[in-house]
C-alpha angles and dihedrals in degrees: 000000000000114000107212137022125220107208112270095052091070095047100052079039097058097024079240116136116244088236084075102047082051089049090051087046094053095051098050101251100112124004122181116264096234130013110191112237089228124044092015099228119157124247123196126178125218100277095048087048085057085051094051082055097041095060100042082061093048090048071056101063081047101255116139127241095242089064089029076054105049095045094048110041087043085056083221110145093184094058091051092044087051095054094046091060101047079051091055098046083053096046085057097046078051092046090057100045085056095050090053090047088060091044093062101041092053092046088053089053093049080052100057088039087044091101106041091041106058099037152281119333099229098053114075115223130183127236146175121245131190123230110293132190123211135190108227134206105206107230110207113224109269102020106119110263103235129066109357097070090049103047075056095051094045087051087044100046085049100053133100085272113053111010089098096058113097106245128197115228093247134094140168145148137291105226131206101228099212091059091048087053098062088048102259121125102235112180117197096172137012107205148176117209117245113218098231133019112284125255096221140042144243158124093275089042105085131162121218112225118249111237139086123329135192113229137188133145142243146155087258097191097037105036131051112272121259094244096151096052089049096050094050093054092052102035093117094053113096098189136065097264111199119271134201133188113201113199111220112195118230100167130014094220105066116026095175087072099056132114121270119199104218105212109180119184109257098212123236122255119237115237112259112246 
């Protein structure tokens, strides 16, 4: 077996630059075996050769030469097995932000491809949705639809109490349904959806009700509302079932012209005795 390496040896050995083994050199965690007096080349054996290695696989794993350093030079197993684990506990915080970041991209895809991809605009259908939570922005009767109430949601959603929920990039209304009946837009709530529930509570904090929903679309702040389809459907309820209108964006220039989804709440029907 050879006993020691010049430098380039070891960098044609390891596919490593000589730069580096320089660097390593520099800041003391591994210097050459022998340096000739004359001519100044650089002369490494065959452990130091493994080091070298070592540590380019655990620059690998993303720990950084002053801690690679400190655990071997010290010889000490427990301080690099240490710091292999912290490393792991913080791959897997990275994994599932990640994950989460995924799950997000492909649920915004799912939401520009929302309206092709569950049918045409003018036929209700009717679908099943899981429980949803919402943070809402009250709109006072009489206040315009569109713009005050959400300057006051992004403020809201910004602030101390509410900047750290993970919000989905949709909003919409909450509707009152009487009012949407007699064929005027009545808006009780603007709102963005949260991904998960929400840790806390509060008044601007709601939960929409997993069930059946109605569903049919319109442009909400540009065409006349739906009002009859709505009401035939409905003809047999006697009372005022939830209603949501989710804005679906189509352009990023006029947001007064996009699609809205209409879901309003099917009732459920009571068990016969």
């Amino acid at each position: 077996m050879q006993e020691l390496y010049y430098i380039g040896e070891v960098s044609e050995l390891l596919n490593i630059s000589t730069q580096t083994l320089r660097y390593y050199d520099k800041i003391g965690i591994v210097q050459p075996a022998y340096v000739d007096p004359n001519t100044g080349y650089r002369k490494y054996t065959y452990d130091q050769v493994s080091y070298v290695d070592r540590i380019r696989y655990l620059q690998g794993l993303e720990l950084n030469l002053q801690e690679i350093s400190e655990a071997i030079q010290g010889n000490d197993v427990g301080r690099l097995t240490s710091m292999l684990k912290q490393k792991a506990e913080q791959t897997k915080e990275e994994l599932a932000a990640l994950r989460s970041r995924l799950e997000d991209l492909n649920w915004y895809v799912e939401y520009y491809g929302h309206i092709k991809n569950t049918g045409f605009p003018e036929l209700p259908f009717r679908t099943t949705e899981p429980a949803r939570y919402i943070l809402a922005e009250p709109i006072p009767e009489g206040e315009a639809v569109y713009g005050y109430a959400g300057h006051r949601l992004i403020r809201r959603e910004n602030s101390n109490a509410f900047r750290k929920l993970k919000l989905l990039r949709q909003v919409g209304y909450l509707l009152d349904y009487p009012s949407f009946l007699e064929g005027r837009l009545r808006p009780t709530h603007y709102f963005t959806y949260l991904k998960e529930k929400p840790p806390m509570e509060s008044k601007y904090l709601l939960e929409i009700p997993a069930g059946d929903y109605f569903c049919l679309r319109t442009k909400l702040l540009q065409d006349p509302l739906p009002s009859e389809t709505v009401r035939r459907y409905f003809s047999s309820v006697q009372t005022s079932p939830l209603m949501i209108a989710n804005e679906y964006e189509d352009n990023f220039l006029d947001f007064k012209t996009c699609v809205y989804e209409l879901q309003v709440a099917i009732p459920q029907m009571k068990d016969e005795p």
